[in-house]
KEKE-3310 file (N, C-alpha, C; in steps of 0.2 Angstrom, whole numbers, plus 5000, padded with zeros to 4 digits):
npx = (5544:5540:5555:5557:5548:5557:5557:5564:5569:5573:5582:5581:5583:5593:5598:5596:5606:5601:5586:5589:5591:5578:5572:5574:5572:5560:5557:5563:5550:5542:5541:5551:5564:5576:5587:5591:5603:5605:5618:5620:5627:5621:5613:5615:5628:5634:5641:5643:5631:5626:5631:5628:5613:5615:5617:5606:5595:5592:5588:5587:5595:5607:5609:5619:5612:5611:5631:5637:5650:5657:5663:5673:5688:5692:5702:5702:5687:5685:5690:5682:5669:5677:5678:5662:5657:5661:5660:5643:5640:5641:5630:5630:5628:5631:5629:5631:5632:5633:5630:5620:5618:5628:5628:5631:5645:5652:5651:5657:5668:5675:5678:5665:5664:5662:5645:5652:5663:5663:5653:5666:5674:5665:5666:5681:5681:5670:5680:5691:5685:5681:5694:5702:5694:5693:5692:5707:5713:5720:5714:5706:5715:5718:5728:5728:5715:5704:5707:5710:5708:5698:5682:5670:5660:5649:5653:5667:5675:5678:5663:5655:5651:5636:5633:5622:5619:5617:5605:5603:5605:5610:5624:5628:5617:5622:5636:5632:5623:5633:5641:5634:5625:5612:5601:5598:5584:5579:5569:5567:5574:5588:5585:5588:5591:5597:5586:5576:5565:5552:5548:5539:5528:5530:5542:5551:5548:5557:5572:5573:5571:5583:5596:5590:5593:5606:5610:5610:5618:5622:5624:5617:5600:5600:5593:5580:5577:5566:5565:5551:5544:5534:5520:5504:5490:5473:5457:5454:5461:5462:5461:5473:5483:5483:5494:5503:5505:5513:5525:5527:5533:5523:5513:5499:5482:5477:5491:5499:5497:5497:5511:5525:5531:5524:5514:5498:5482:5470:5474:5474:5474:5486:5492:5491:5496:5509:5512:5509:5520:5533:5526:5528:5538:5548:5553:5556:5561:5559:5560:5557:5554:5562:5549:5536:5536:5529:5515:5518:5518:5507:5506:5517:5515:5503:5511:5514:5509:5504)
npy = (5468:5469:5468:5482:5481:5481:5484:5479:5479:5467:5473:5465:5465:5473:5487:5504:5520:5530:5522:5513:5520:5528:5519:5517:5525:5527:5513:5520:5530:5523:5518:5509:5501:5495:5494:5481:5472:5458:5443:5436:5427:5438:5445:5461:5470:5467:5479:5491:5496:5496:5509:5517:5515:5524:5538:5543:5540:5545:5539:5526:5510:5499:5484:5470:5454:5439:5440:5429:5418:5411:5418:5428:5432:5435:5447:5454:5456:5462:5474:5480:5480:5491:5502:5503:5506:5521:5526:5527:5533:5526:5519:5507:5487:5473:5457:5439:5423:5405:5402:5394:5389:5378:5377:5391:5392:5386:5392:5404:5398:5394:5381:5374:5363:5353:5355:5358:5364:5376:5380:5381:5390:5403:5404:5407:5421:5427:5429:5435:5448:5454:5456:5461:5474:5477:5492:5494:5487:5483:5490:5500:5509:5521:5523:5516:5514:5518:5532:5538:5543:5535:5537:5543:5540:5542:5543:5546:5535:5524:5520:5505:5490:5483:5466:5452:5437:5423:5408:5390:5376:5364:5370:5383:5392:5389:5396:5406:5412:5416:5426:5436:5451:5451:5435:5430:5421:5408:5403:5391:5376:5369:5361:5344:5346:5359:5369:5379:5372:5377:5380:5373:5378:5371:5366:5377:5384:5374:5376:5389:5386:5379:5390:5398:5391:5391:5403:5406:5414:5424:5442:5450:5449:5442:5452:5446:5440:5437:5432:5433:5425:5425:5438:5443:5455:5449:5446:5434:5422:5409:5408:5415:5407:5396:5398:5395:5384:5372:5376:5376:5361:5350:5353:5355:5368:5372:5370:5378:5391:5392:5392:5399:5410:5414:5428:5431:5438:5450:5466:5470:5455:5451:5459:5456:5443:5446:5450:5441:5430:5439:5437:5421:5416:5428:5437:5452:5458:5459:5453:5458:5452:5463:5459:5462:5473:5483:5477:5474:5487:5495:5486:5488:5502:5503:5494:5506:5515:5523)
npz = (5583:5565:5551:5542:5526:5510:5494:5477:5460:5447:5433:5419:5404:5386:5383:5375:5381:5382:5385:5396:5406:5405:5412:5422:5430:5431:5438:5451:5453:5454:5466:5470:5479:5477:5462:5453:5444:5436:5431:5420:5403:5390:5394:5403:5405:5424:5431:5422:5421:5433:5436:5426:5432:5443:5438:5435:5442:5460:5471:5475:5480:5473:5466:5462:5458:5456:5458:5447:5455:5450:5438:5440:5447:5462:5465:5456:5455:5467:5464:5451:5463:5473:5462:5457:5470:5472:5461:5463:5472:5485:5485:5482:5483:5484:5475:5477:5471:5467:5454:5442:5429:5420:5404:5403:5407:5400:5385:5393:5389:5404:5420:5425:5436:5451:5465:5477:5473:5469:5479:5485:5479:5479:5492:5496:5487:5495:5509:5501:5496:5508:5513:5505:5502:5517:5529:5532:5522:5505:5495:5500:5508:5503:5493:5483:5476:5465:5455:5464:5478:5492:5491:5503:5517:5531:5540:5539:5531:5520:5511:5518:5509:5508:5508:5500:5499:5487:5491:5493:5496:5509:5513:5508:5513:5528:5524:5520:5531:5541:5535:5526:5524:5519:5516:5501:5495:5484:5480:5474:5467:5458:5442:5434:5422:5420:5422:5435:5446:5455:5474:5486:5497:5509:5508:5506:5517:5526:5520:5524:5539:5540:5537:5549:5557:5558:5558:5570:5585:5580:5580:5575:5567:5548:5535:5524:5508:5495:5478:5468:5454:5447:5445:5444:5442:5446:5444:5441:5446:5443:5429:5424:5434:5423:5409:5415:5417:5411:5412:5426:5430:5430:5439:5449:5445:5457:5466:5462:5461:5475:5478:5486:5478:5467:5464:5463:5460:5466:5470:5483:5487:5484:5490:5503:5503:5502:5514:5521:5519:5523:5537:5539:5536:5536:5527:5522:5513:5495:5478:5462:5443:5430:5418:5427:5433:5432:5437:5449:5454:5461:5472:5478:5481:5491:5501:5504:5511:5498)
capx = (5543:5545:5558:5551:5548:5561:5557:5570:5566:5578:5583:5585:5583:5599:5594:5604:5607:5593:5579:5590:5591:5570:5569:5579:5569:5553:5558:5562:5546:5536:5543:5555:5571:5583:5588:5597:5606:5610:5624:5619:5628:5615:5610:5618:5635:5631:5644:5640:5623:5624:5634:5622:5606:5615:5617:5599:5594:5596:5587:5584:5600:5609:5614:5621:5609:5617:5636:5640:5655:5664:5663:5677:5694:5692:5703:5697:5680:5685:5692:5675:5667:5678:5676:5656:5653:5661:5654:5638:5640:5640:5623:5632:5624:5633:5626:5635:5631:5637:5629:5616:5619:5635:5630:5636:5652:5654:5651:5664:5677:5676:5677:5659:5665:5656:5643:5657:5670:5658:5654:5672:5677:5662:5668:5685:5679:5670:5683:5696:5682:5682:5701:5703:5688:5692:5695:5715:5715:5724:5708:5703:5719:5718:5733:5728:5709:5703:5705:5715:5705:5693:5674:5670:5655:5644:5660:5673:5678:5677:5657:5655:5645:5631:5633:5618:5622:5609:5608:5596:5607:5612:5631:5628:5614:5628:5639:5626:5621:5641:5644:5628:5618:5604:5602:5591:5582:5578:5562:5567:5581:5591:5582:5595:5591:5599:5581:5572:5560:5549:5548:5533:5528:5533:5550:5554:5552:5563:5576:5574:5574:5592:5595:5587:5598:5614:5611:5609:5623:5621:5621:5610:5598:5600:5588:5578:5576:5564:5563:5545:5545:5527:5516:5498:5485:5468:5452:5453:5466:5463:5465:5480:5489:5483:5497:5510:5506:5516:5533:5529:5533:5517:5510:5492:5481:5478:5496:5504:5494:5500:5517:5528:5535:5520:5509:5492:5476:5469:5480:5471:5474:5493:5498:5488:5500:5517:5514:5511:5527:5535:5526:5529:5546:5555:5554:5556:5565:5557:5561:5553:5559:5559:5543:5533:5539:5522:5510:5518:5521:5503:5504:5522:5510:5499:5513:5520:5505:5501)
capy = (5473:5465:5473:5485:5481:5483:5479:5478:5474:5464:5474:5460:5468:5476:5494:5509:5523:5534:5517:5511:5528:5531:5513:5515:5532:5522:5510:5526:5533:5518:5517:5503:5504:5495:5493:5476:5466:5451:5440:5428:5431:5439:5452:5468:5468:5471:5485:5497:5496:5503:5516:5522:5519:5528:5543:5544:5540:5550:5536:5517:5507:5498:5479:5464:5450:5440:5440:5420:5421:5408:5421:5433:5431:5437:5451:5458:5457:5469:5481:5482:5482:5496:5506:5506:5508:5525:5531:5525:5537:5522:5515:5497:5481:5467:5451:5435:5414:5401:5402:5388:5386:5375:5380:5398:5392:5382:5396:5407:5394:5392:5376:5374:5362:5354:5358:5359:5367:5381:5383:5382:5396:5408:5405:5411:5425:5432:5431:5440:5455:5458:5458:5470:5481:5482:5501:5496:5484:5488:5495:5503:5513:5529:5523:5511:5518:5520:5540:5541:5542:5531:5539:5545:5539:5548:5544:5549:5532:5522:5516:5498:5487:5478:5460:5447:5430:5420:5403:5388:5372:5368:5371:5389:5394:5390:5401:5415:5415:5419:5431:5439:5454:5449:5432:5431:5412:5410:5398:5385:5372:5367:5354:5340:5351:5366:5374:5382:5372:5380:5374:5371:5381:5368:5366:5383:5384:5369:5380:5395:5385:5377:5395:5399:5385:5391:5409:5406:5418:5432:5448:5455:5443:5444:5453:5439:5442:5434:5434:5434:5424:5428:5442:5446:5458:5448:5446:5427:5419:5402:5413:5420:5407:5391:5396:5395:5378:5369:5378:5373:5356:5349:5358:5356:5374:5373:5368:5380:5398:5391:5394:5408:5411:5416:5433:5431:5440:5459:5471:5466:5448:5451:5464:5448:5437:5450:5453:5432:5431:5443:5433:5416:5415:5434:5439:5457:5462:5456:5456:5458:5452:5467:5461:5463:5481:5487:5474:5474:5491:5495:5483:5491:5509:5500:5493:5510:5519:5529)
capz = (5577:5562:5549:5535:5518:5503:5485:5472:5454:5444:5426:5412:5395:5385:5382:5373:5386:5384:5385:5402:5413:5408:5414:5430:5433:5431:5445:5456:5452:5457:5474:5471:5486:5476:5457:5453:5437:5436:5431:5414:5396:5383:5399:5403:5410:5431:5436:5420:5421:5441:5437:5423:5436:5448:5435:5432:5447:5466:5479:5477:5482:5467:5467:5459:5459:5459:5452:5447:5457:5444:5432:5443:5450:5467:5465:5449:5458:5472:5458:5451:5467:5475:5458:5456:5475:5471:5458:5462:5478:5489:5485:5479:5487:5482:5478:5475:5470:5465:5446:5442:5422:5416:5398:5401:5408:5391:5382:5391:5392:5410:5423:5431:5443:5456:5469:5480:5469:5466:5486:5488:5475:5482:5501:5494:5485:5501:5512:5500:5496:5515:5515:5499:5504:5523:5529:5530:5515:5498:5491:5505:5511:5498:5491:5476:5476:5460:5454:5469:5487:5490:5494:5511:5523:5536:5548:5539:5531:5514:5513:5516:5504:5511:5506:5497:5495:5485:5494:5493:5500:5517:5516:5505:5520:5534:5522:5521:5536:5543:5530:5522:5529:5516:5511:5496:5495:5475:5482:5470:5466:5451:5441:5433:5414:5422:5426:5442:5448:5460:5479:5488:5503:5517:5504:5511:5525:5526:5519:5531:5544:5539:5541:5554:5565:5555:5563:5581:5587:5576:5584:5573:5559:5541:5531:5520:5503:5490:5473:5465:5449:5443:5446:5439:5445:5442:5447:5441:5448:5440:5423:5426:5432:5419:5406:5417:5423:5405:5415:5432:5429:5432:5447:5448:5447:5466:5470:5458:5465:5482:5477:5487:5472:5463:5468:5456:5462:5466:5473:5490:5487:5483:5499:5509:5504:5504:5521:5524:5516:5530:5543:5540:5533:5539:5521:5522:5506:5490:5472:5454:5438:5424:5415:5433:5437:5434:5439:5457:5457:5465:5479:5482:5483:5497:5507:5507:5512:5494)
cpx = (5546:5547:5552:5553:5554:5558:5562:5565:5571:5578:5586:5588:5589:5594:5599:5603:5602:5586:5582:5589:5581:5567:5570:5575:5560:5552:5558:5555:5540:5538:5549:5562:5577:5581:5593:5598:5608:5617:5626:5621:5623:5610:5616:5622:5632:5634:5642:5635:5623:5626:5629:5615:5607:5614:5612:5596:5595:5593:5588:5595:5602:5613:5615:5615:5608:5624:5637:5648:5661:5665:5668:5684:5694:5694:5703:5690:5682:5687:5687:5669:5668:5676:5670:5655:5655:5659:5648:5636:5640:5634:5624:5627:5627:5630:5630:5632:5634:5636:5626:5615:5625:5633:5633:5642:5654:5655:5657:5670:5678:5676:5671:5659:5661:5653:5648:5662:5667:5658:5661:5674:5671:5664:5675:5685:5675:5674:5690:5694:5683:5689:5703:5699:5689:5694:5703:5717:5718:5721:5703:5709:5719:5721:5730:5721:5708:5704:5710:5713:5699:5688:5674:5664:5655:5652:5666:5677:5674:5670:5659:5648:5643:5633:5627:5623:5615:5609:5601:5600:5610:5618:5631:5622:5619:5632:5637:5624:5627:5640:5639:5625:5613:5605:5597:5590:5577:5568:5561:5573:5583:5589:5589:5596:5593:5593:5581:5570:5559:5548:5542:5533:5531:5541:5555:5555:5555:5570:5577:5574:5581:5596:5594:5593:5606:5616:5612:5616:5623:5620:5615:5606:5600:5594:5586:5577:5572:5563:5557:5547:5539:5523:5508:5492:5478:5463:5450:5459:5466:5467:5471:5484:5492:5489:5503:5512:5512:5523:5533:5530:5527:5512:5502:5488:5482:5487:5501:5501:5495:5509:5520:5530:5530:5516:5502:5485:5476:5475:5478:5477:5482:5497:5496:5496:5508:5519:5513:5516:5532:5533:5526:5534:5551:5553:5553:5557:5564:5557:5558:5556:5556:5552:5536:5534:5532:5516:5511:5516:5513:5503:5511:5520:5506:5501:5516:5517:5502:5496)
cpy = (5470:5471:5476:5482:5486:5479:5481:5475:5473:5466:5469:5460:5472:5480:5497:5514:5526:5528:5515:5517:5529:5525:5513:5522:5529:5518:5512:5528:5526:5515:5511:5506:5500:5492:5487:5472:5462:5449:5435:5432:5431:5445:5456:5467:5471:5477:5491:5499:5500:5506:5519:5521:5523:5536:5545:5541:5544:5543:5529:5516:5502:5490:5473:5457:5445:5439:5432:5421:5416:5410:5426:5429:5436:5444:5457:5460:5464:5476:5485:5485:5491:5502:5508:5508:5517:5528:5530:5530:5532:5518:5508:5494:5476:5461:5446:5429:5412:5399:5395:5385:5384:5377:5386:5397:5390:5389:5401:5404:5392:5385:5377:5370:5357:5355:5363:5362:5374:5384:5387:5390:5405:5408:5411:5418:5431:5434:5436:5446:5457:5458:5464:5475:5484:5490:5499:5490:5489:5493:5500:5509:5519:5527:5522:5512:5519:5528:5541:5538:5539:5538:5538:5542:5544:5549:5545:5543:5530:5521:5511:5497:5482:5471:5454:5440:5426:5413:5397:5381:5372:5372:5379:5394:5393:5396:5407:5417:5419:5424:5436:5446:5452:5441:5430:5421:5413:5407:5391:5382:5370:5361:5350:5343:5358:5370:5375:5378:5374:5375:5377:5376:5379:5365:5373:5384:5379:5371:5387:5392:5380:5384:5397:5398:5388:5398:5413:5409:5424:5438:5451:5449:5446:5447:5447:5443:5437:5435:5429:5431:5427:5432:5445:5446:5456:5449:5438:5425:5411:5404:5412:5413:5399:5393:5397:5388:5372:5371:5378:5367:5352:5351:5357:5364:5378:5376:5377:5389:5397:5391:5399:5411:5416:5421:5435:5432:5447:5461:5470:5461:5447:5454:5459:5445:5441:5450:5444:5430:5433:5438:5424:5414:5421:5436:5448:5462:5458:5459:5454:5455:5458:5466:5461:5469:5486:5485:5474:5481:5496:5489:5486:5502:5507:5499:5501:5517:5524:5527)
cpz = (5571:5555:5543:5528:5513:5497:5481:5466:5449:5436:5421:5407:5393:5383:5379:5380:5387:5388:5394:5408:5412:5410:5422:5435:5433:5436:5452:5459:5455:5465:5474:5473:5482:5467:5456:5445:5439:5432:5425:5408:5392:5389:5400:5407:5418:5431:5431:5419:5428:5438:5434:5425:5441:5443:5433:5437:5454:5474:5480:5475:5476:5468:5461:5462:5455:5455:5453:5449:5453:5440:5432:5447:5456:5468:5463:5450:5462:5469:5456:5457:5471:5469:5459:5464:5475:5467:5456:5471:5483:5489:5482:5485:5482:5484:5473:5475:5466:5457:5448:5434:5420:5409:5399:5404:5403:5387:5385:5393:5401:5416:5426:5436:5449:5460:5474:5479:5469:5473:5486:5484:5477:5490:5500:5493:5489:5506:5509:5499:5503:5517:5512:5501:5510:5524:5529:5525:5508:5495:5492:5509:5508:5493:5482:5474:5467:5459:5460:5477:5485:5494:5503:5512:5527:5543:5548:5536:5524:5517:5513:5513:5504:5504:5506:5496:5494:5487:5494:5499:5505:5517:5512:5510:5525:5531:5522:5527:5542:5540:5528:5526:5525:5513:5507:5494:5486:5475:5476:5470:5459:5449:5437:5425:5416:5424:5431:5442:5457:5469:5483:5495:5509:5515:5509:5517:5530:5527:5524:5536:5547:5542:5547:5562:5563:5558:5570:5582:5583:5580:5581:5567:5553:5540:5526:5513:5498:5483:5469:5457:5444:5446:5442:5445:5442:5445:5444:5440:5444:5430:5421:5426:5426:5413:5407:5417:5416:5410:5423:5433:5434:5437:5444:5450:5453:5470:5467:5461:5474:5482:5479:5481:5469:5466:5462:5460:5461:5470:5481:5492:5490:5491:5503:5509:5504:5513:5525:5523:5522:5538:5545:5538:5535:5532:5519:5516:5499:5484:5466:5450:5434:5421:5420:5436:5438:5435:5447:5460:5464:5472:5483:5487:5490:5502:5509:5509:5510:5494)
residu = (UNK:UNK:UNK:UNK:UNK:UNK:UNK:UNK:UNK:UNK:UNK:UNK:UNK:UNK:UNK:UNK:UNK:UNK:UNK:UNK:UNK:UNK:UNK:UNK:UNK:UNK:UNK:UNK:UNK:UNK:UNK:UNK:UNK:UNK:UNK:UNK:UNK:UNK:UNK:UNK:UNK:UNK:UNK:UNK:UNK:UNK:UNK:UNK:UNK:UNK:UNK:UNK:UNK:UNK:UNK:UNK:UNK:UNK:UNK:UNK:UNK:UNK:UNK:UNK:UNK:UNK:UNK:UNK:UNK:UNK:UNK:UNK:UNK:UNK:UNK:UNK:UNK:UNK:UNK:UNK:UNK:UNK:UNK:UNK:UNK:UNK:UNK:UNK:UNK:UNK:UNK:UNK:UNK:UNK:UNK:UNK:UNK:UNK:UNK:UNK:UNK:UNK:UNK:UNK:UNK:UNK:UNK:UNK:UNK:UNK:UNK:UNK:UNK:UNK:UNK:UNK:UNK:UNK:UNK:UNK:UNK:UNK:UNK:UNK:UNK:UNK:UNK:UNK:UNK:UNK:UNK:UNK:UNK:UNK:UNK:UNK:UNK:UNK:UNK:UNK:UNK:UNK:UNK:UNK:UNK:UNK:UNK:UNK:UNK:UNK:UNK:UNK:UNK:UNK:UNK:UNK:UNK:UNK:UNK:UNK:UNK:UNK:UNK:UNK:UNK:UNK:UNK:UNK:UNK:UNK:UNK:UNK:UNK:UNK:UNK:UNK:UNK:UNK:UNK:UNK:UNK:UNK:UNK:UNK:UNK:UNK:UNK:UNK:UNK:UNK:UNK:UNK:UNK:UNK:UNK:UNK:UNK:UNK:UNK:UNK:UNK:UNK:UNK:UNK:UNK:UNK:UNK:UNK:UNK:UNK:UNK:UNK:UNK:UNK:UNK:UNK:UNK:UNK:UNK:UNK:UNK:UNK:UNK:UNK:UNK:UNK:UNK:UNK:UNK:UNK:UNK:UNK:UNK:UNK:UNK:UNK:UNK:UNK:UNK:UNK:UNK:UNK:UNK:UNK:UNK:UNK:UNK:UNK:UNK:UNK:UNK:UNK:UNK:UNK:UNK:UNK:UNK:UNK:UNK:UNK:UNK:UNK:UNK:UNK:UNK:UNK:UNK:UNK:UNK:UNK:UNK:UNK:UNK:UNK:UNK:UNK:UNK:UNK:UNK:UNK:UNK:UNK:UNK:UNK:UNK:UNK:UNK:UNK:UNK:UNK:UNK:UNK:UNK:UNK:UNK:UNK:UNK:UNK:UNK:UNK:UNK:UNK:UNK:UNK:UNK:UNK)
# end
């Protein structure tokens, strides 16, 4: 049976309050399961952003995607962490990486480190959140709690906050597949100019099955997660995706509409390939970026039986 569909759509744009809550109700309203920000300076800070989609908001689940974990002191992080999971009523979702641009550590003063310094410092940072968060951690016993006592659950206990980790390398997949319930796969790599480039169909499923081999023992699988870089509802796909092709680093038409990355046809065309997605890779939980909210938002109406 394979898992059900979530979409997620990643909010980028700074807003004033009013423009951000009829954004974040907008995303409700077309079916989207989970509300996410990211983590780059010149976008919305992550945590006051959830807290004001949760307030304008009542269902889709609220997450960090992901927080550049070199941008937080681990236990400064849990502060925020335990703060917004309550007053967000428990609908947090943390998601965490290792960050992929050295300009913005330049910019705020910070070490970027290398590969390895960076894993290292996101390894850290997950096993101190599960110290400070657990139910008899500092930030979890009532005591030190934000406001006082922390938030209840259905059992009578703090909620826990499902954990994303954003992973493409092998040593960052063995680490997500340990720790993670979702681990979201970006479908590209760091090119040596700081960009994305996109990775090829049989690239990924390279990567998931690094994964794959790193989960053997799992009681239960991760949830997989993708995020969708280009979307457009057409009836000429050659159209569509010709002025992309100058920022797919040379990718020929063909090659470049074969891209998991990429979702460019009808509304048919696109659930085709959401639901190959699902069956060729596990990819159960899929996300937008903002200026894609309303071209997916129909195929997410289709998978969800309106």
């Amino acid at each position: 049976m394979p898992r059900p569909f979530r979409f997620g759509v990643s909010l980028i744009a700074p807003a004033t309050a009013a423009e951000w809550a009829a954004r974040c109700r907008r995303a409700e309203a077309l079916g989207y399961d989970v509300i996410t920000v990211a983590d780059h300076l010149g976008m919305p800070a992550p945590f006051p952003s959830l807290v004001a989609a949760a307030a304008a908001t009542e269902r889709p689940r609220l997450g960090t995607f992901v927080l550049n974990a070199g941008f937080w002191n681990p236990a400064l992080l849990a502060r925020e962490v335990a703060t917004t999971a309550a007053l967000t009523g428990g609908r947090l979702e943390l998601g965490l990486g290792t960050g992929y641009m050295a300009a913005e550590h330049a910019t705020a003063g910070l070490p970027w480190g290398t590969a390895r310094e960076r894993v290292d410092h996101l390894l850290r940072t997950v096993e101190e959140l599960k110290r400070l968060l657990a139910p008899e951690g500092p930030l979890r016993d009532g005591t030190p709690w934000p406001g006082g006592r922390a938030p209840e659950s259905g059992d009578g206990g703090p909620p826990r906050v499902p954990l994303l980790i954003g992973a493409n390398g092998d040593r960052m997949l063995r680490v997500a597949a340990e720790h993670a319930d979702t681990v979201a796969f970006t479908g590209a790599r760091t090119g040596r100019n700081g960009t994305l480039e996109p990775l090829t169909a049989a690239e990924l499923d390279a990567r998931v099955e690094v994964h794959r081999k790193a989960s053997v023992g799992r009681e239960e699988p991760a949830e997989l997660n993708l995020l969708i870089q280009i979307v457009s509802v057409t009836d000429d796909r050659s159209a569509a995706v010709r002025p992309w092709l100058p920022r797919l680093h040379g990718l020929a038409e063909r090659e470049a509409l074969a891209l998991p990355v990429v979702l460019i046809g009808t509304v048919e065309q696109l659930v085709g390939q959401v639901r190959d997605l699902r069956e060729r890779y596990g990819f159960s939980y899929l996300t937008v970026l903002e200026p894609n909210l309303e071209a997916f938002a129909p195929v997410v109406g289709e998978l969800r039986g309106r």
